[in-house]
C-alpha positions as CSV (number, residue, x, y, z in Angstrom):
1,X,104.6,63.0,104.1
2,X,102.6,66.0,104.3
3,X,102.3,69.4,102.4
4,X,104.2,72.5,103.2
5,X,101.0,74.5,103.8
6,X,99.3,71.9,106.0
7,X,102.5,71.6,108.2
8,X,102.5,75.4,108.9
9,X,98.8,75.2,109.1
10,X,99.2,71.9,112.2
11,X,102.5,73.9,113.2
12,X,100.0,77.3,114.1
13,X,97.2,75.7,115.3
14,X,99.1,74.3,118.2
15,X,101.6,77.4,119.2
16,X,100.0,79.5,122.2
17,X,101.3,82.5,123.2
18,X,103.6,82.9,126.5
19,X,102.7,84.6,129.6
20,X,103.4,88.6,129.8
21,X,105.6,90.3,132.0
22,X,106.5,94.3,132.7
23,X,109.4,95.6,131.3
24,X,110.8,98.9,131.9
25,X,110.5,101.6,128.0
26,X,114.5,101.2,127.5
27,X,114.0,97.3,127.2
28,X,110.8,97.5,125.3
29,X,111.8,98.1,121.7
30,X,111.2,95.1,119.4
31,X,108.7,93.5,122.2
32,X,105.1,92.8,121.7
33,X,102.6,95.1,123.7
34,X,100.1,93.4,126.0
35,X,98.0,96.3,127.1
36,X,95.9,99.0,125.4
37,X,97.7,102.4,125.6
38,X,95.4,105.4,126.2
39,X,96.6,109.7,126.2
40,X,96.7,110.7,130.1
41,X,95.9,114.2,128.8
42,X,95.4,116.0,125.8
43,X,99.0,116.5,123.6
44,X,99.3,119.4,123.3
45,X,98.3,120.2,126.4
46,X,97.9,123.9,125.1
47,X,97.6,125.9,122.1
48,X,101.4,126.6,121.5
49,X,103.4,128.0,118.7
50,X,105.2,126.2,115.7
51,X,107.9,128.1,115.0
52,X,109.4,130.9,116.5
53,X,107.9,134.6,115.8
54,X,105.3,137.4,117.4
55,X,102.0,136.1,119.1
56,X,99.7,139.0,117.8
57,X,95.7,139.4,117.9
58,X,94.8,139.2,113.8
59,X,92.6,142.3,114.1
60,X,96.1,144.0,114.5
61,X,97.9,142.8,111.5
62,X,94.6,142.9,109.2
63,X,95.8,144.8,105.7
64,X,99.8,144.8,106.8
65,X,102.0,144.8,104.0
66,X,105.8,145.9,103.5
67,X,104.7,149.6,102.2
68,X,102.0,149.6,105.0
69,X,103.5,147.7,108.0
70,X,101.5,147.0,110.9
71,X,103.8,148.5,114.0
72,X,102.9,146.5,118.0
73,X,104.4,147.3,121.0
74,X,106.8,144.4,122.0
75,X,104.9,143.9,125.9
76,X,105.7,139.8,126.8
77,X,107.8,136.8,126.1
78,X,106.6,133.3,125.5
79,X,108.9,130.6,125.7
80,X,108.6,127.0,125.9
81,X,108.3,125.9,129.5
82,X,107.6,129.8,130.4
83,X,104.6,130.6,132.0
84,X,101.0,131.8,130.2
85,X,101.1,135.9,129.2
86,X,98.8,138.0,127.9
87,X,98.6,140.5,124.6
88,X,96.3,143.2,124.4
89,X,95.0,145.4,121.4
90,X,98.0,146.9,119.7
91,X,100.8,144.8,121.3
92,X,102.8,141.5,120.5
93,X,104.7,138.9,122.5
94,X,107.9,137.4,121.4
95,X,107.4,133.5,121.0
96,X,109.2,130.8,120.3
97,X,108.3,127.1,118.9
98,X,106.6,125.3,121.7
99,X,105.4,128.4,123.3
100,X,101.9,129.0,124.9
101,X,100.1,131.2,122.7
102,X,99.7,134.5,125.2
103,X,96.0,135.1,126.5
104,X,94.1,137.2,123.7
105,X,96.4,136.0,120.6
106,X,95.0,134.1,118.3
107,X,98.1,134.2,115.3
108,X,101.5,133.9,115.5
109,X,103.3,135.8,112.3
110,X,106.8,134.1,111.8
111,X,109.9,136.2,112.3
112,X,110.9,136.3,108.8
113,X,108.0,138.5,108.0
114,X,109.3,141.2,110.5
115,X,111.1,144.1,112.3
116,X,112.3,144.8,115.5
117,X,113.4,148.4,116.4
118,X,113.7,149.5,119.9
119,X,110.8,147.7,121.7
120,X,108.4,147.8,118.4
121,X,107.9,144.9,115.6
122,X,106.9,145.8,112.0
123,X,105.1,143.3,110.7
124,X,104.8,143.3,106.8
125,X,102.3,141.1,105.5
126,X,98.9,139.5,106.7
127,X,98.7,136.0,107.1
128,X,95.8,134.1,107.8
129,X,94.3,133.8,111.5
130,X,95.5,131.2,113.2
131,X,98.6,130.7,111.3
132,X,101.7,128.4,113.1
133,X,99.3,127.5,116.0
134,X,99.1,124.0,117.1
135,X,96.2,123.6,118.9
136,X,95.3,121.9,122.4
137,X,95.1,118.1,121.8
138,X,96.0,118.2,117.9
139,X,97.9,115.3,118.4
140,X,95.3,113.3,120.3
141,X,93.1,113.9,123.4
142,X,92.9,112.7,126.8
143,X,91.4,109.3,126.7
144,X,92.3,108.4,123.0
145,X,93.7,105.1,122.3
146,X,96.8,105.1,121.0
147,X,98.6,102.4,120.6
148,X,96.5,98.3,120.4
149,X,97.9,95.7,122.6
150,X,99.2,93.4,120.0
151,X,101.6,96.2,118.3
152,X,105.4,95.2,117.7
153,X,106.9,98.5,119.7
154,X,109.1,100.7,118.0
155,X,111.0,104.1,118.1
156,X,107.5,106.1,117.4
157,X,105.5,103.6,119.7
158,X,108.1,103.8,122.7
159,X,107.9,107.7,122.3
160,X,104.5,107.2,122.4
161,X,104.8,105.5,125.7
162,X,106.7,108.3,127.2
163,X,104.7,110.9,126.6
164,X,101.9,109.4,128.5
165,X,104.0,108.6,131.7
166,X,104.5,104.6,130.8
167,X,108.1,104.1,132.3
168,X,107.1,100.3,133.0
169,X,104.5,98.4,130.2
170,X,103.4,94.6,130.1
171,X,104.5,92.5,127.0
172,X,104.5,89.2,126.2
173,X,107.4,86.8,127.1
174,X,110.0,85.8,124.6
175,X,110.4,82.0,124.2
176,X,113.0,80.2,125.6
177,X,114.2,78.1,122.2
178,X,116.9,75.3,123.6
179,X,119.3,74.8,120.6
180,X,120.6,70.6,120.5
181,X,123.0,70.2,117.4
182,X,123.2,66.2,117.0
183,X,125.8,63.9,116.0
184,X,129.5,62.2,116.5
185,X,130.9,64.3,113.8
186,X,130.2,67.9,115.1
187,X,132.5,70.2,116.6
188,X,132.1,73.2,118.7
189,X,133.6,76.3,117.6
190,X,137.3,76.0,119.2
191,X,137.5,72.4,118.9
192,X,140.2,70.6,117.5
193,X,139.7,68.9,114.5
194,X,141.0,64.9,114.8
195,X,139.3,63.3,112.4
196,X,139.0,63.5,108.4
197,X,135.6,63.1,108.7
198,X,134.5,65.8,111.6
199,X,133.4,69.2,111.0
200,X,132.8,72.4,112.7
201,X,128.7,73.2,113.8
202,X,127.2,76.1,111.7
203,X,123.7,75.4,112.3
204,X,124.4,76.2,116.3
205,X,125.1,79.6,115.5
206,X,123.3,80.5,112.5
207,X,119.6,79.0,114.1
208,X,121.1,81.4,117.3
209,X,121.4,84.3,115.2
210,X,118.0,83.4,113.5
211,X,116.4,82.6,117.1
212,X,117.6,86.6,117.8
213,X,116.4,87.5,114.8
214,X,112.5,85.9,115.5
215,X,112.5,87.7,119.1
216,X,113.0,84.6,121.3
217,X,115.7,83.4,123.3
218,X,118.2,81.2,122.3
219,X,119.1,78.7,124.5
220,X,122.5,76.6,123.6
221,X,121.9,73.0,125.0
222,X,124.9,71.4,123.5
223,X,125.9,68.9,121.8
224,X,124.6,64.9,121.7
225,X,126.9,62.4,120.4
226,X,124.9,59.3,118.3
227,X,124.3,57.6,121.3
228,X,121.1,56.7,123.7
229,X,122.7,57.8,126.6
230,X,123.7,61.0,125.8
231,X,120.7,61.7,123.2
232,X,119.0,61.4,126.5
233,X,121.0,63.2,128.9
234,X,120.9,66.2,126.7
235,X,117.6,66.5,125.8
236,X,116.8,66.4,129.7
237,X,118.4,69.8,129.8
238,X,115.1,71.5,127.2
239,X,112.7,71.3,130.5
240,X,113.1,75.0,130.7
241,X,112.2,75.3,127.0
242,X,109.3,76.8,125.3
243,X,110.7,75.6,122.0
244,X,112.7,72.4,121.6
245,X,114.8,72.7,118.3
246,X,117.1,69.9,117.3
247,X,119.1,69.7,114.6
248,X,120.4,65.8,112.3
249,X,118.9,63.1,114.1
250,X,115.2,63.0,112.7
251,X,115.8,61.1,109.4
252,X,115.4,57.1,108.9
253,X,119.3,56.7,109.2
254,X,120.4,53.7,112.1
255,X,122.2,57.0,114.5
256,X,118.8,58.7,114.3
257,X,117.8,58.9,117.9
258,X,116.1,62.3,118.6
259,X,112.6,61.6,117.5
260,X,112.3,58.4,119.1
261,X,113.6,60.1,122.6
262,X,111.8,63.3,122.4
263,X,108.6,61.1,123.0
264,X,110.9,59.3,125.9
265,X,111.9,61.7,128.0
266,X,109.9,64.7,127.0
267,X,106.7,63.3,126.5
268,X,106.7,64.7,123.0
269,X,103.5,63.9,121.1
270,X,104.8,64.3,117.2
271,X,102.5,65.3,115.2
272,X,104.1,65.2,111.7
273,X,107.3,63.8,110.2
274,X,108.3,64.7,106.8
275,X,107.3,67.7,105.0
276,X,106.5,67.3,101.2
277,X,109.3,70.3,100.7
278,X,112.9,70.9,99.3
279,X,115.1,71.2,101.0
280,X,114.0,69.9,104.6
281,X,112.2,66.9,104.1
282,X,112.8,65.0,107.1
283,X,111.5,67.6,109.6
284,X,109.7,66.4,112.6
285,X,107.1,68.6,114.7
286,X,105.8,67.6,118.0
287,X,104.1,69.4,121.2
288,X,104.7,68.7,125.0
289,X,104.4,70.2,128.4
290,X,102.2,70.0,131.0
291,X,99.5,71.6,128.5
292,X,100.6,70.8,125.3
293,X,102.4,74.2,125.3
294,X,105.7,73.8,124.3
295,X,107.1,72.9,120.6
296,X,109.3,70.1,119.0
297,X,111.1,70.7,116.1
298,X,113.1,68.4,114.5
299,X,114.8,70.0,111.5
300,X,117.6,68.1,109.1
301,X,121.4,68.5,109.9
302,X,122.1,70.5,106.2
303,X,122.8,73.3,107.2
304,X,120.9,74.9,104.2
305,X,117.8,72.9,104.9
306,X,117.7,73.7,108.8
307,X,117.7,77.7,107.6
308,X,114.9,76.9,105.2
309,X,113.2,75.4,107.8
310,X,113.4,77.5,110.2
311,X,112.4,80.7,108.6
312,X,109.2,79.2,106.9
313,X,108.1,77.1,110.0
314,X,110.0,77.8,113.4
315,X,110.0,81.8,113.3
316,X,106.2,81.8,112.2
317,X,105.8,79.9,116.0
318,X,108.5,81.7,117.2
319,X,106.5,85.3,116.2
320,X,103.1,83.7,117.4
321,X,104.6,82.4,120.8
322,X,105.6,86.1,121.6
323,X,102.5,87.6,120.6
324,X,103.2,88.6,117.3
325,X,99.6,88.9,114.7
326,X,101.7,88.9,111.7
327,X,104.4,86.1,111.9
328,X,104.9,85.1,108.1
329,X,108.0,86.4,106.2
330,X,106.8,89.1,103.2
331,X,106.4,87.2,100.1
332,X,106.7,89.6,96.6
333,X,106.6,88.0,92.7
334,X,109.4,88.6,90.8
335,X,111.2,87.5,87.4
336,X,113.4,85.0,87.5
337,X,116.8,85.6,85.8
338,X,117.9,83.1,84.2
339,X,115.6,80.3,84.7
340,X,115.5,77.1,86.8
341,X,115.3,74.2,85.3
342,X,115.0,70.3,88.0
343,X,114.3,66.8,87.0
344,X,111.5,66.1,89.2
345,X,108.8,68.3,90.4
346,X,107.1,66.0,93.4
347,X,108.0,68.5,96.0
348,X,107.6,72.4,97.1
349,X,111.0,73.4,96.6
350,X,113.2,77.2,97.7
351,X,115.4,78.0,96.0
352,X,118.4,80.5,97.5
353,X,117.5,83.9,95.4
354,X,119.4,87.3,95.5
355,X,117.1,90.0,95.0
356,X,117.1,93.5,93.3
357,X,114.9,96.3,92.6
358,X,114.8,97.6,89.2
359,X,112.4,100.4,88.0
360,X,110.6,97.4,85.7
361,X,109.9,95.6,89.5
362,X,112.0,92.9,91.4
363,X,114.3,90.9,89.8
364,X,115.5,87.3,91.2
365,X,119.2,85.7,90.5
366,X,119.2,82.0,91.9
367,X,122.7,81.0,93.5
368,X,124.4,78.4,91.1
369,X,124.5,75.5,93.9
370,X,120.9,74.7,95.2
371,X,122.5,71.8,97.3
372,X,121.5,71.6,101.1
373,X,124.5,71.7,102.1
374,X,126.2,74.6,100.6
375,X,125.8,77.3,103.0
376,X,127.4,80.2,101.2
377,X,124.5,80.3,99.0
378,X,122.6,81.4,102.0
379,X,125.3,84.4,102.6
380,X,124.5,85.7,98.6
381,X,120.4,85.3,99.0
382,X,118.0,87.6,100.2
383,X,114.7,84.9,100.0
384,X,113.8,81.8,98.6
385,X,112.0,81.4,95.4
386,X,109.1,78.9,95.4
387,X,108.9,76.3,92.6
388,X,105.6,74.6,92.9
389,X,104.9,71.4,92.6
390,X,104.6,69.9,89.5
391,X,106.6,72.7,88.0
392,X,110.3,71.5,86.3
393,X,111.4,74.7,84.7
394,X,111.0,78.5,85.3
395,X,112.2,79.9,82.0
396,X,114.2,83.1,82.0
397,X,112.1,86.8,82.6
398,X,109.2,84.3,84.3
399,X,107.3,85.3,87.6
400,X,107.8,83.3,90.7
401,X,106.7,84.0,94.3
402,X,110.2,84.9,96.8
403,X,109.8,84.4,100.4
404,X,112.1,87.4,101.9
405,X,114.1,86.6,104.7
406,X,117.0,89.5,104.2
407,X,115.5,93.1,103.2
408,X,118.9,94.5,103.1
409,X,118.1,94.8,99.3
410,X,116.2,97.4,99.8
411,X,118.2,99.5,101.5
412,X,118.7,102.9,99.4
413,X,121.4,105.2,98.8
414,X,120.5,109.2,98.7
415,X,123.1,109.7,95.7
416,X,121.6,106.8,93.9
C-alpha cells in the first residue's frame, strides 16, 4: 500500500498527452490550444474614436468654455465602417464610437460637452489633446503573441481567435475514458429490480458526468457480471480507449476479476494497488497500449469512494491527457465547524465538506455520514477536507486543507 501523494506522483509520470486535431472556433471553447496565436495586424487597425462626439483639431478648442464657446463649422461625418475624412482649421466632423479619427484631428470632445445649431457645434470646455482616441494597435500590434499554446480557451480567448481570422485552430484531443461498472448485483437505469439484493448503478452516471466535467469523453462499456467470461468479453470492448476506468472488482474479494484480466486481455502493466487513503483504498492503476499510452484505473465499487477517487487521481490524468498545465483541483484552508473526531489515523482520509464564505474566511461543515457508501453526502459537499495522517481529531474553529471539487459556493448574489 502506497501513499496518496506517491500514487498521483506514479499516476502523472506515466499520462502523455493525446494527439491534436483542428477544430472549427464554435467547438473550441473549454479545449486546450495547441498552437501559438499571433495579431495578423495591428487592433485597432486605426486611430478611431471612443465614444460618440466632434473630431476637432485641439488648436481649435484651446481656452473654450461655456461663457466663451469655441464655434466649428460641422464639414464631415465619421462613422464606424465609413470611409477616412478630413478636418481642417476651424471645422469639426461628427463621429461616432469606432470611427476613424478624420485626417488633421487629433481630439474628439464628447457630445455632452456641446451644441449643434444649423451646421455649427459649440463646444464649451477644453479637454485635453487626445482625449477619447484609441490609438492604432492599442490593443496589440501585428505580430504580438497573444494567446500560448497550452491555454484552456475561453469566451475572451475564442474572441481573441476571431479577431485574427482563426475560423479553424489545432487542440489537443479529448480522451476517450471507457466506463465498465462491475458486478452480478448492478442494474442499468430502467431495469427491473428482481432481487432483494440488486441495486441500481450510480457510479455509471456520476463518473460520466465527472468524465464531462474533466474534458474527456465518456465512453459507456457496459456492464460485466462476476464472471471470467464476461469480465473478459467486456473489457475487449476498451481497445478504443485512452482511459480504461472500472468500477468493484479490484479488491481481494473471491468475484474480483478485473485486475487479474486487465493484465489478460489488455496487456495491462499495474503499477500500484492500494492507496494508503480513505475512502478508496483498494484502487488499482496500470498503463497499456502499444506505447505504454493508455491508463488503468481500477477504483472501488462505493460509490462515494469511486468520486473521491476520481477527482484526486483520474481528472488530474484526465486534464494532463488533453493538454491541460494545471490539472489539480484548487485546494483553500479553512475552519472546521464542528470538529471531526476517527478512531484510527493510519490513512489520508476526505472527508465530504460543505463550504461557505464568511467575511472572517472559509468555513467547512462536514456531512454527518462519512460512509463510502452514502452518496447524498456527495450532493450536500462542495470538497473534501483532508485529515492527515496520524491526526484523530480536528477540534471545532481548527484549520484544515479542502480540496474543491464544486465552486458553486462561490457564486454571488448582487443584492447580497
Amino acid at each position: 500500500m502506497i501513499k496518496f501523494e506517491d500514487a498521483v506522483k506514479i499516476i502523472l509520470e506515466n499520462t502523455k498527452t493525446v494527439g491534436l486535431e483542428k477544430v472549427f472556433l464554435d467547438n473550441a471553447l473549454g479545449r486546450v490550444l495547441a498552437e501559438d496565436i499571433y495579431a495578423d495586424r495591428d487592433n485597432p487597425p486605426a486611430d478611431n474614436s471612443g465614444m460618440d462626439g466632434f473630431a476637432v483639431r485641439y488648436e481649435d478648442i484651446r481656452g473654450a468654455t461655456e461663457e466663451n464657446p469655441a464655434v466649428l463649422d460641422i464639414i464631415a461625418e465619421s462613422k464606424a465602417g465609413g470611409e477616412l475624412v478630413k478636418v481642417k482649421p476651424g471645422t469639426a466632423a461628427y463621429i461616432y464610437t469606432g470611427g476613424l479619427i478624420p485626417e488633421g484631428a487629433d481630439t474628439v470632445v464628447q457630445k455632452e460637452l456641446t451644441k449643434v445649431e444649423d451646421n455649427k457645434v459649440f463646444i464649451f470646455q477644453e479637454i485635453k489633446k487626445g482625449s477619447n482616441i484609441r490609438p492604432k494597435g492599442g490593443d496589440y500590434k501585428r505580430g504580438d503573441l497573444l494567446i500560448e499554446s497550452g491555454r484552456k480557451l475561453r469566451p475572451a480567448e475564442i474572441g481573441i481567435l476571431s479577431s485574427v481570422n482563426k475560423p479553424t485552430v489545432y487542440v489537443y484531443q479529448q480522451p476517450r475514458v471507457g466506463i465498465l461498472t462491475t458486478g452480478d448485483e448492478i442494474l442499468d437505469v430502467g431495469e427491473p429490480v428482481e432481487k432483494l439484493s440488486q441495486i441500481r448503478t450510480s457510479n455509471t452516471y456520476s463518473i460520466f458526468s465527472q468524465v464531462l466535467e474533466a474534458g474527456g469523453i465518456p465512453v459507456v462499456i457496459g456492464f460485466s457480471k462476476d464472471t471470467p467470461e464476461d469480465t473478459e468479453r467486456k473489457l475487449s470492448y476498451a481497445k478504443s480507449c485512452d482511459i480504461l476506468l472500472t468500477t468493484g472488482g479490484v479488491s481481494v474479494g473471491e468475484y474480483d476479476l478485473v485486475k487479474d484480466f486487465v493484465t489478460k486481455v489488455l496487456g495491462v502493466e499495474i503499477l500500484f494497488w492500494k492507496v494508503k487513503q480513505k475512502p478508496g483504498k483498494p484502487v488499482a492503476f496500470g498503463v497499456w497500449g502499444a506505447e505504454k499510452e493508455k491508463l488503468f484505473f481500477g477504483i472501488p465499487g462505493n460509490p462515494v469512494a469511486a468520486m473521491v477517487v476520481f477527482e484526486n487521481m483520474v481528472k488530474p490524468a484526465i486534464r494532463k491527457m488533453r493538454g491541460e498545465k494545471k490539472v489539480f483541483n484548487p485546494v483553500i484552508k479553512a475552519k472546521l465547524l464542528g470538529g471531526y473526531r476517527r478512531k484510527k489515523g493510519e490513512r489520508l482520509e476526505f472527508i465530504r465538506v460543505a463550504l461557505e464564505m464568511t467575511e472572517d474566511g472559509f468555513v467547512a461543515r462536514p456531512f454527518g455520514k462519512q460512509g463510502s457508501n452514502i452518496l447524498t453526502g456527495m450532493v450536500f459537499a462542495h470538497g473534501f477536507g483532508m485529515v492527515e495522517v496520524g491526526v484523530t481529531e480536528i477540534k471545532d474553529g481548527e484549520e484544515i486543507k479542502v480540496i474543491i471539487f464544486d465552486k458553486s459556493f462561490m457564486d454571488g448574489d448582487l443584492n447580497a
